[in-house]
N, C-alpha and C positions, 0 to 999 in steps of 0.2 A: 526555582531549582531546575537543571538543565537533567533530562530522562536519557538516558545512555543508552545505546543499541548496537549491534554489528550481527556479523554474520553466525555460523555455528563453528566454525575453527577460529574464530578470532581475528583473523588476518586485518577485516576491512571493521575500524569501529569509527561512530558518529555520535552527536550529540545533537538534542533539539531542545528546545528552551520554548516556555510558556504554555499554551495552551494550543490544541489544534484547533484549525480554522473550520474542518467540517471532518467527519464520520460517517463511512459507509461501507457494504458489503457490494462487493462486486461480483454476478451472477455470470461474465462475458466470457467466453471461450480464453481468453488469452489469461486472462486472471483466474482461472482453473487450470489450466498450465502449469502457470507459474507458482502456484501456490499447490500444486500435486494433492487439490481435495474440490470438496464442490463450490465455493466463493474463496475470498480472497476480504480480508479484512484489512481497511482502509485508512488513515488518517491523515489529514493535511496541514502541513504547518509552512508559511512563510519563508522563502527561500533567505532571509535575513535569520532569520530564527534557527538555520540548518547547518550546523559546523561537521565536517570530515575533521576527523582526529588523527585516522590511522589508516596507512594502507592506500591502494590505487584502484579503485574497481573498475571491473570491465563494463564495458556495455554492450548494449543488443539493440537497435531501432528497426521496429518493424511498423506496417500501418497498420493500425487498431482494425476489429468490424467496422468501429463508428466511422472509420474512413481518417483518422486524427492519428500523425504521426505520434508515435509514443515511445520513449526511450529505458530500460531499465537497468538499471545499475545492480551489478550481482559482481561477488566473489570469485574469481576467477581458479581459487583454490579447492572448495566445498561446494560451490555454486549458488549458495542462497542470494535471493534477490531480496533488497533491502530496501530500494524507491525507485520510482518513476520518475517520470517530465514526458510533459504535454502541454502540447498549446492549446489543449482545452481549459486546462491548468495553471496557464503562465503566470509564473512568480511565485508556486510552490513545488514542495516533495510531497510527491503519494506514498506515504511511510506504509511500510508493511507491516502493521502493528505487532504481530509475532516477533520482529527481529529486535524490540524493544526486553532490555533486561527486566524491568520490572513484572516480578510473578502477575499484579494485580492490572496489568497496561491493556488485557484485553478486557477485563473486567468494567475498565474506563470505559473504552472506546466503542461503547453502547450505540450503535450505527442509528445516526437521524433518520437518512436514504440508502434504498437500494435499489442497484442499478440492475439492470437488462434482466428485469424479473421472469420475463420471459424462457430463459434460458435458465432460470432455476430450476435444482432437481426436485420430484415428483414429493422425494419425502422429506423435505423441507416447507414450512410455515415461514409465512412471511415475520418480519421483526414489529410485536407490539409498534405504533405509533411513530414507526420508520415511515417515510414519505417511499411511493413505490413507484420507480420511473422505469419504462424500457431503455432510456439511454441516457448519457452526463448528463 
């Protein structure tokens, strides 16, 4: 059954189907940004697995810290960002699991790894049984 997601005005919606290929919290300057808090919650699925339904979203490519070009697809109306591409990445979407409908999608996506821990804030604990990497 395909999990459905878009922005917060509706303009730009997608669908993704099956399971994601990995889970993680992103602790990096740009994914605090973009997600206007202290991480950035992660999921990757399959660039086969990833259907646009609705809408055109804009993009942004800027180069990562890690030095890795990285592109992110955001609402050109509301502005929420809804996934990524990287060639750290090649051949999937870094789904922003919040932009997913389902109430219970974060509750899934129970992060394996987190990344640039270093760069976590002070009042945050790391994640039970997450793998802890400073970078992808």
């Amino acid at each position: 059954m395909a999990q459905q997601g878009g922005c917060v005005c509706g303009n730009i919606r997608f669908a993704i189907e099956g399971e994601p290929v990995a889970k993680a919290l992103c602790h990096c300057r740009d994914c605090r940004k973009i997600s206007g808090s202290a991480y950035s919650t992660n999921a990757t699925w399959p660039e086969n697995q990833f259907k646009l339904n609705q809408g055109t979203p804009k993009t942004h490519v800027k180069t990562a810290d890690s030095g890795n070009t990285i592109t992110s697809f955001f609402c050109g109306d509301c502005g929420s960002t809804m996934w990524r591409e990287t060639a750290a990445f090649e051949g999937v979407k870094i789904v922003k699991v919040g932009t997913l409908d389902d109430d219970d999608a974060l509750n899934a996506a129970k992060p394996a790894n987190e990344f640039f821990i270093s760069s976590r804030v002070s009042w945050l604990q790391a994640i039970p049984d997450a793998e802890q990497k400073e970078t992808m």
